[in-house]
C-alpha positions in Angstrom: -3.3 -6.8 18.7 -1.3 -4.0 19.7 -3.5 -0.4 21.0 -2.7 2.8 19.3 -0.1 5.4 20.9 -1.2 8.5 22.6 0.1 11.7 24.1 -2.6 12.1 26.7 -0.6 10.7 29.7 2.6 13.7 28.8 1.0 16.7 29.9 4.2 18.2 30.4 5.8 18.1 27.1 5.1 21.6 24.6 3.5 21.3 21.6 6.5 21.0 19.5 8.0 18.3 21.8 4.8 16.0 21.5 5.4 16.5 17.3 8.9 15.4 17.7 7.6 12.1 20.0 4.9 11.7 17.3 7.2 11.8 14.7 9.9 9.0 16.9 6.7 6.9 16.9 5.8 6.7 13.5 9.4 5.9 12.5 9.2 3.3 14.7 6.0 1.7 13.4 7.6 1.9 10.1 10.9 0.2 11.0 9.1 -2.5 12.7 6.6 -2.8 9.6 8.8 -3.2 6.8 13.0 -3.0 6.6 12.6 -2.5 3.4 11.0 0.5 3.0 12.4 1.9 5.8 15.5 1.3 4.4 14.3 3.4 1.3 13.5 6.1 3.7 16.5 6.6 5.5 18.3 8.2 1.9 15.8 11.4 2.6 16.7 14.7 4.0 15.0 14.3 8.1 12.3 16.7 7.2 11.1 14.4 4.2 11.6 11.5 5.7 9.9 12.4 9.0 6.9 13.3 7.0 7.2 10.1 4.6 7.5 7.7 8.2 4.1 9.3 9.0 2.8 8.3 6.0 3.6 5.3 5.8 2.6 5.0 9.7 -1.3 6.0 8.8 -1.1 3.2 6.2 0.6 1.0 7.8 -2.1 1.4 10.6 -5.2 1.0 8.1 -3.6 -2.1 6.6 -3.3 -3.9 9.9 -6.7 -3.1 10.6 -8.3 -5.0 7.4 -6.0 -7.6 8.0 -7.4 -7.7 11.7 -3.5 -7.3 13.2 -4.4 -3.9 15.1 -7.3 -2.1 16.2 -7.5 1.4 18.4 -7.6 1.4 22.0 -10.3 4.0 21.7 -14.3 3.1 22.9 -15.4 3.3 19.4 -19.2 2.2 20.4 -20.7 5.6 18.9 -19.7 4.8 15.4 -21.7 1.0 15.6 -24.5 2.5 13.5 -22.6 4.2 11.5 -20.5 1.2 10.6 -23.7 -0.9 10.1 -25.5 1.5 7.5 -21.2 1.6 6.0 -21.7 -2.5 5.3 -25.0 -2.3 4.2 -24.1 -0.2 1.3 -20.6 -1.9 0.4 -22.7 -5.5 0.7 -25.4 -3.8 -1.9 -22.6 -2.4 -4.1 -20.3 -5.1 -3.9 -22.3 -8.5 -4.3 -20.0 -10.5 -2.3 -19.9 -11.9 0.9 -17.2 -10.3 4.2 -14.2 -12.6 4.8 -14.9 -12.3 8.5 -17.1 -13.0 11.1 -20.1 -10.4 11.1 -18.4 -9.1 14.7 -15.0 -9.3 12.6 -16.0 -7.1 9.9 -17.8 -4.6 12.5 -15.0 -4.3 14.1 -12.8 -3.6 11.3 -15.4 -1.4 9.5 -15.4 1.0 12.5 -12.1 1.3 12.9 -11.7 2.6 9.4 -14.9 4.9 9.6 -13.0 6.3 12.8 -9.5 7.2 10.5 -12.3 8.6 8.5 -13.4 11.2 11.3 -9.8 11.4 12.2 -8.4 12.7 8.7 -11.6 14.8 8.5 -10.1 16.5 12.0 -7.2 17.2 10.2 -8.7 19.2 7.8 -11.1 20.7 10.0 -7.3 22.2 11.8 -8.3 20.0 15.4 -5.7 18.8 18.0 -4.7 15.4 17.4 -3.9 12.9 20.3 -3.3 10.0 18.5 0.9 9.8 17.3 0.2 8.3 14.2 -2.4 11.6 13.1 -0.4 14.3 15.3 2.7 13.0 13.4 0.8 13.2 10.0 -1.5 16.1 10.8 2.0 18.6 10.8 3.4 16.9 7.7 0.2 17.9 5.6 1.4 21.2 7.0 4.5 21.2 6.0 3.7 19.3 2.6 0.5 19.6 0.2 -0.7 16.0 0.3 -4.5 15.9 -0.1 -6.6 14.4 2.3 -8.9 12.9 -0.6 -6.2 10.6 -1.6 -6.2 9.3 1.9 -9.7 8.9 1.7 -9.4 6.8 -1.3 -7.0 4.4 0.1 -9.7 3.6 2.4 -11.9 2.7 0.3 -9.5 0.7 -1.6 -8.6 -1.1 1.7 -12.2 -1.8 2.2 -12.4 -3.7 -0.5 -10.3 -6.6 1.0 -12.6 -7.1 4.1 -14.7 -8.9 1.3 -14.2 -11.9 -0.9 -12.0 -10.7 -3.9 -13.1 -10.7 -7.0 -12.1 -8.8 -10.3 -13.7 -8.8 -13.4 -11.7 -7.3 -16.2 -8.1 -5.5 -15.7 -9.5 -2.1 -15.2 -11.5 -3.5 -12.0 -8.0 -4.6 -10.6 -6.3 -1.3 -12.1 -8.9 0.6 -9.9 -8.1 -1.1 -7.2 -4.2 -0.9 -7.2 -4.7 2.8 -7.9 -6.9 3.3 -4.9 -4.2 1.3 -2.5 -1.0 1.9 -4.1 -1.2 5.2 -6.3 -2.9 7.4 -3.8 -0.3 6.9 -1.3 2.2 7.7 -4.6 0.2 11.1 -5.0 0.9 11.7 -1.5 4.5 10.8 -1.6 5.6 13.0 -4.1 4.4 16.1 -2.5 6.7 15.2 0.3 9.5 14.6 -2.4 9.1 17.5 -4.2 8.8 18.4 -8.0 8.2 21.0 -10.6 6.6 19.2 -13.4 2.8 18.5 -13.4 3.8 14.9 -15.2 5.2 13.6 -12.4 1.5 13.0 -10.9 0.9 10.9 -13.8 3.8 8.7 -13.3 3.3 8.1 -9.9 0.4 6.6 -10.4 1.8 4.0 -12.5 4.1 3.7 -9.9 1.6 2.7 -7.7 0.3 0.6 -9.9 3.6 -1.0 -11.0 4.6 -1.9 -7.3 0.6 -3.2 -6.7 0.5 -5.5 -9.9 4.2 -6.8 -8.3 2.8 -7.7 -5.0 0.0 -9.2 -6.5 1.6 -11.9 -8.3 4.2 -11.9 -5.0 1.1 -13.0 -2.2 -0.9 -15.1 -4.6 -0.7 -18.0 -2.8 -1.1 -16.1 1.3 -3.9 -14.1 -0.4 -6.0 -17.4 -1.5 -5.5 -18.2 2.4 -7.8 -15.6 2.8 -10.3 -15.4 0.1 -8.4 -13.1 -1.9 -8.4 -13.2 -5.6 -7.0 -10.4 -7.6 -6.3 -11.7 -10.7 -8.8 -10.8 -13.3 -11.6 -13.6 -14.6 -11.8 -12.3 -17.8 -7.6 -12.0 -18.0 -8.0 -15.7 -16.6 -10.4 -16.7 -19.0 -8.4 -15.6 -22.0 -5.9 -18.3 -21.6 -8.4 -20.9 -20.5 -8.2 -20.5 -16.8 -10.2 -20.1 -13.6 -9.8 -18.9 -9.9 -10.3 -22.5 -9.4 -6.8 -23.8 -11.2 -5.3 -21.0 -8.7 -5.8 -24.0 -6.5 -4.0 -27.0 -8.6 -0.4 -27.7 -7.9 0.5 -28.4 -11.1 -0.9 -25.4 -12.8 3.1 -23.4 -12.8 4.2 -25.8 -15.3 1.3 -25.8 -17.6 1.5 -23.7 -20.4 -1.4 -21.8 -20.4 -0.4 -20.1 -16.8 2.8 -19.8 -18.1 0.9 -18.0 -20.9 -1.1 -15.9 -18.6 1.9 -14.9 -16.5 4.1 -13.4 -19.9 0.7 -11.3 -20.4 0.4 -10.2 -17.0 4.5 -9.2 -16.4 3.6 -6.6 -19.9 0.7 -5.2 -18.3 3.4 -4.7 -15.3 6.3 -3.5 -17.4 4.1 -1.1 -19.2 3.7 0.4 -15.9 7.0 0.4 -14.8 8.1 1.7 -18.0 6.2 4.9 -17.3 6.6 4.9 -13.6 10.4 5.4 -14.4 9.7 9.0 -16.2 8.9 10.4 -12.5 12.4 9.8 -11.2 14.0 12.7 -13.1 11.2 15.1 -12.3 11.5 14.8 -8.8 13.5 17.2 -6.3 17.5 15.6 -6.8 17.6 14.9 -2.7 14.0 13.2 -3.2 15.0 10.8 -5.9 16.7 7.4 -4.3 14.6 6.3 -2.4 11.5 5.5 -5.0 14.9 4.5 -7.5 15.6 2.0 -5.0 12.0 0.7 -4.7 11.9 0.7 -8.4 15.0 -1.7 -8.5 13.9 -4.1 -6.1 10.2 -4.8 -7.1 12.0 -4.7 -11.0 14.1 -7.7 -9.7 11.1 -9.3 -7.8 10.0 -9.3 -11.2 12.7 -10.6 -13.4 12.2 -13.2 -11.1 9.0 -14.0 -12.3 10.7 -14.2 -15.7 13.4 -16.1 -14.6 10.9 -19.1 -12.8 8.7 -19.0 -16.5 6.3 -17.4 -14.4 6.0 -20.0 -11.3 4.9 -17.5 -8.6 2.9 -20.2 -7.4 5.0 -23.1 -6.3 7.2 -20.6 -3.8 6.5 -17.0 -2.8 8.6 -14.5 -5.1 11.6 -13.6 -2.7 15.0 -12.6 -3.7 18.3 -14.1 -2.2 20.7 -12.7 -0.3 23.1 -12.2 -2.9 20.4 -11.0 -5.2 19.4 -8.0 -2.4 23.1 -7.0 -2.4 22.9 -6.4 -6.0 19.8 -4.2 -6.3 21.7 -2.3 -3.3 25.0 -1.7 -4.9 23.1 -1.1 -8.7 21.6 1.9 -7.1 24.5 3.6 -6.2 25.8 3.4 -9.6 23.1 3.2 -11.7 20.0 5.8 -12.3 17.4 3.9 -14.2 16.6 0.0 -14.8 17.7 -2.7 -17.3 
């Protein structure tokens, strides 16, 4: 595990010059998380896409916490209680059991609890040390993102330190709204826009690019006790969580079934994620086009296997990235 970044140690640097080395950090956790989305990011004017790195910095951060790949540096000891009275209540809410050792899930659990206190800092106008909140504390200045959005991804995020189960659609909807279409809500405050639609359609972006990576990790999230996919969805095609486990079930017809059912719920949402392109500032608008594209090919590919996302992970070529590049220069919307 890596510790966080502070500014502690540079005394001698102004206000203003700690900002800017806040700001070079969290483009660096951002490049070194995912070259795709960075790649997305680098279309933005530097203001934007200062901000957006920061972003994506805080949850990048809270992801690598639930998947117990980072945890702060910080003495975090006067949160234990806290964080005990925290799983007691998600244990009595959720009915399931934690994924991790109880010392695991502790240490997870207070780690989140302490983003908690940090975002409510934030608000509160405090100092921050930390690179990852300095950086995003002066993009909520410079951009209206609300902190309650944040908050919610949390809470999402929680969800995965327990075994995964989803009921109906809507429990998985709520769930890819709370991880996905929050940080949407955020983003598009950074982009820019004049029309009060656009909030609705990005959150079916969210939840267009969540649905996507579901069906992308099945087979990494069942490594870890992660189910998303919806029993009663299952069930209406005769299946279980248990045939997520048979290596013939790709070619059997009823997955295959399942899968053409799922991709609609998926296109449905892509469909209307689409309408918030146009209503967002013109030097704003590649960068979710270009995300669009590529989760609409990882998609297609779905199609394309008959809806074998099981046998291999969902990945697209080489040659198949060089499209989706060179369609969004020329091309707007999606086929």
């Amino acid at each position: 595990m890596t510790s966080s970044f502070l500014l502690l140690e540079n005394g001698d640097s102004s206000p203003s010059e700690q900002v800017e080395q806040a700001y070079a950090a969290c483009e660096e956790i951002a490049r070194a998380a995912s070259s795709s989305f960075f790649r997305s990011f680098r279309h933005l004017p530097e203001p934007k896409r200062k901000a957006v790195n920061a972003l994506y910095a805080f949850c990048r951060r809270v992801d690598d916490i639930v998947d117990g790949d980072w945890l702060p540096s910080e003495d975090l000891s006067h949160l234990d209680e806290a964080a005990r009275e925290r799983m007691a209540l998600l244990l009595s809410e959720r009915q399931v059991n934690p994924i991790f050792s109880d010392q695991e899930h502790h240490n997870r659990l207070r780690a989140l609890m302490h983003f908690r206190h940090q975002l409510d800092a934030i608000e509160a106008g405090k100092r921050m040390e930390d690179v990852v909140f300095l950086g995003l504390s002066d993009a909520m200045k410079r951009y209206p993102m609300e902190l309650e959005h944040l908050h919610e991804l949390i809470n999402g995020m929680e969800d995965d330190l327990f075994e995964t189960t989803y009921e109906r659609f809507e429990d998985l909807r709520r769930y890819c709204y709370r991880v996905a279409s929050t940080v949407g809500l955020c983003l598009i405050e950074i982009y820019g826009y004049s029309d009060a639609n656009a909030r609705r359609h990005a959150v079916d972006m969210g939840l267009f690019l969540q649905l996507v990576n579901v069906i992308r990790d099945i087979q990494e999230d069942l490594g870890r006790n992660r189910i998303y996919l919806p029993t009663e969805e299952l069930a209406k095609f005769g299946l279980t969580h248990a045939d997520l486990r048979d290596p013939t079930l790709a070619s059997k017809p009823a997955w295959q079934n399942f899968m053409r059912h799922y991709i609609d719920h998926a296109v449905a949402n892509r469909n209307s994620a689409l309408g918030l392109l146009p209503l967002l500032d013109k030097d704003a608008r590649r960068s979710p086009r270009l995300m669009c594209m590529a989760y609409n090919a990882i998609l297609k590919e779905a199609i394309r296997r008959n809806g074998d996302v099981l046998s291999r992970r969902l990945t697209l070529n080489f040659y198949r990235k060089m499209q989706v590049a060179f369609a969004t220069l020329l091309y707007p919307g999606l086929d």
